[in-house]
Structures are given as C-alpha cells and as structure tokens.
N, C-alpha and C positions, 0 to 999 in steps of 0.2 A: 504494500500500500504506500502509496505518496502519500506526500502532505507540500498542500500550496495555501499561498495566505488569502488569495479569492480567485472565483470564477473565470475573471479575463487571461490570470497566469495560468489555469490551467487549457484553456483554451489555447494558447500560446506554445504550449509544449510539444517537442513533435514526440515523433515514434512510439504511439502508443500499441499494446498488447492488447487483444482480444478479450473483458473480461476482468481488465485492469482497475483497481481499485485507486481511489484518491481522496479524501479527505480536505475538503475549503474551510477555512478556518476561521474567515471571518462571516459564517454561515454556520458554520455548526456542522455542515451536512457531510453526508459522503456520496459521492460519483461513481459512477461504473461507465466504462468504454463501450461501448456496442458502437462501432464508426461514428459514433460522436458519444460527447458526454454526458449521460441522464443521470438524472440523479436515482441513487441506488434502492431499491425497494427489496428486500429480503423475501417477502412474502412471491417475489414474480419466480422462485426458485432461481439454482444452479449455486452460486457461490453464495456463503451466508458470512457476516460479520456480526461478532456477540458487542453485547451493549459495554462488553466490559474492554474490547477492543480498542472500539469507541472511543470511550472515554480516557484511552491509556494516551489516546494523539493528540486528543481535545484538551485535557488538562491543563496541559503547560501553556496553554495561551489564554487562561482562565487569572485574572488577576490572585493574590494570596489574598486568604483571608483577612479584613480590617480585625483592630481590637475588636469595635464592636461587637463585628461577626463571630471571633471569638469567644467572649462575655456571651453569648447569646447561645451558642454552642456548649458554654459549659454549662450551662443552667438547663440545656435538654438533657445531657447528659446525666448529671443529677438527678434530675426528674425519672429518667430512663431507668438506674439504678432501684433495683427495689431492696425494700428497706430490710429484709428478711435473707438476705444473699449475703455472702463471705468472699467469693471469687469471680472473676472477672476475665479474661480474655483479650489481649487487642495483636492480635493475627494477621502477619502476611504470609498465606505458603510460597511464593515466587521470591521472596526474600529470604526465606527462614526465616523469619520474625514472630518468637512470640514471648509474651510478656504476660504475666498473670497478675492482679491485682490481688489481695489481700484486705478484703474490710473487718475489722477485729472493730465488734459490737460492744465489747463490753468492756475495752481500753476507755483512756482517759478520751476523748473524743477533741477536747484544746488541741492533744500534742499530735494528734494527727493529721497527714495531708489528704486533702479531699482527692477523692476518685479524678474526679473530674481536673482539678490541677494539675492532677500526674498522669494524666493520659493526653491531657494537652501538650508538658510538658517531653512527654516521652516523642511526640507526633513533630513537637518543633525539632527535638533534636535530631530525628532522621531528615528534614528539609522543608520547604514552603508549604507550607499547609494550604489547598486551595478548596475543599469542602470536605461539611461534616455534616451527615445527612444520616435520618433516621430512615430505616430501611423497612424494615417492619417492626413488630413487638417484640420482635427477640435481636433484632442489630442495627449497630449502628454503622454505616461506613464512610471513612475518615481519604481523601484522597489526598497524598503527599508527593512533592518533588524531590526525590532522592538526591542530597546535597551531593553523592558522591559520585553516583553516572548520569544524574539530571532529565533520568527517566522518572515518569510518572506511577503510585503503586497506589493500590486501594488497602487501606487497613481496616479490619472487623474487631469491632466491640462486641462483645456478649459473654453472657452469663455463663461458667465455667463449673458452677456449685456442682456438679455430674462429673466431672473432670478431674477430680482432686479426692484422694482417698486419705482420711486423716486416719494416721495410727500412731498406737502407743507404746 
C-alpha cells in the first residue's frame, strides 16, 4: 500500500499495479487501481484491508493528543475501571508489550498512583499518543507513535482479574 498526502498526487503517479492499494491522507480514504483510481470498497470483494491496517497509515498524520484530550481520557479511563477489579492489562502483541496494572483496594489509597496516570504515563513513554478510544465494555484502545521506529501501534486496556493466579 502507498500512502500520498491527496488525490491530485496520486493521480500524478505513474506505473501503477492492477489492484494497487493507496491511502490519501488528507481524506482519510483508501484507493484501489482498477485503470484509474476508485476509491476502495471492501465489500465489492477481491483484496480486503482490516480497519486496523487502516488506521496503522492514518495515524501518524493525526495531530497528538492536547492536554485537554488527555484530562478527558483519563477521566474515561477511570470511569472504565471498575471498582471491584485488582488487575488490569495494556497490550500490544506486534510489540511484545505488556504491562499489568495492580489496584490494591485496601492500601493506603493517598500513596497510591491512579490507574489512569500510569497508563497514561506508560503510553507517553512509548511515543505521541494520538487516540484513546473506548472500544466497547470491556477495552479501551490507546493509538501511539513509536518514539523508536515512528510506526504507529494500537495499545488495549482491559481487565486482567482472569489472568492472574494469586498464590501462597
């Protein structure tokens, strides 16, 4: 798949492939070649493109999140969190990435950091954080700029409490 910043560039490019995918950026959309450029419809069959594709090309020309958007994000999160849960989750498998969270209900609750700080906190330190979207009832997904190869990765939030075997 290409990726061009709009329609006239890619109109502009020669030698295209039969079939050929592309990606307009300042459209949002994605392209397919059939002797000109249409825009792609999945459902017409032959080549399919998942939404998570998508979104791996789209991202990085998505501004990062404002504080606001942050503040606003951590207070879903919170909310998201229920109050009855100990373990937590935030998962990339294309990166190895995972991190469990730990909420101890019955600690001093001052000295503790909030969920939602440290997953924020965790999301900055891997790169540009450019959305945090609640997915359905059970995730949340966190899209980041990998500070290190500047590829885009989706990160999952969810509840871990089935995951974790406490013993004595």
């Amino acid at each position: 798949m290409i990726k061009v910043k709009d329609f006239k560039m890619l109109e502009a490019l020669p030698n295209h492939s039969p079939e050929e995918l592309a990606l307009v950026e300042d459209e949002n959309k994605v392209y397919i070649y059939k002797d000109e450029w249409v825009e792609y419809n999945p459902e017409d069959g032959g080549l399919t493109v998942s939404l998570y594709d998508v979104n791996k090309l789209a991202m990085p020309n998505l501004p990062d999140l404002t504080d606001e958007e942050i503040d606003e994000a951590k207070h879903m999160i919170a909310q998201f969190v229920g109050p009855k849960t100990q373990f937590w989750m935030l998962l990339n498998n294309e990166k190895h990435y995972y991190t469990v969270f730990w909420i101890q209900h019955k600690s001093n609750i001052l000295l503790m950091q909030r969920i939602e700080d440290e997953v924020i906190e965790c999301l900055k330190e891997i790169g540009a954080i450019k959305s945090i979207e609640k997915v359905d009832d059970n995730t949340i997904e966190a899209w980041v700029i990998d500070k290190d190869d500047l590829e885009a990765y989706a990160y999952y939030l969810f509840n871990y409490d089935k995951g974790v075997v406490i013993c004595k």
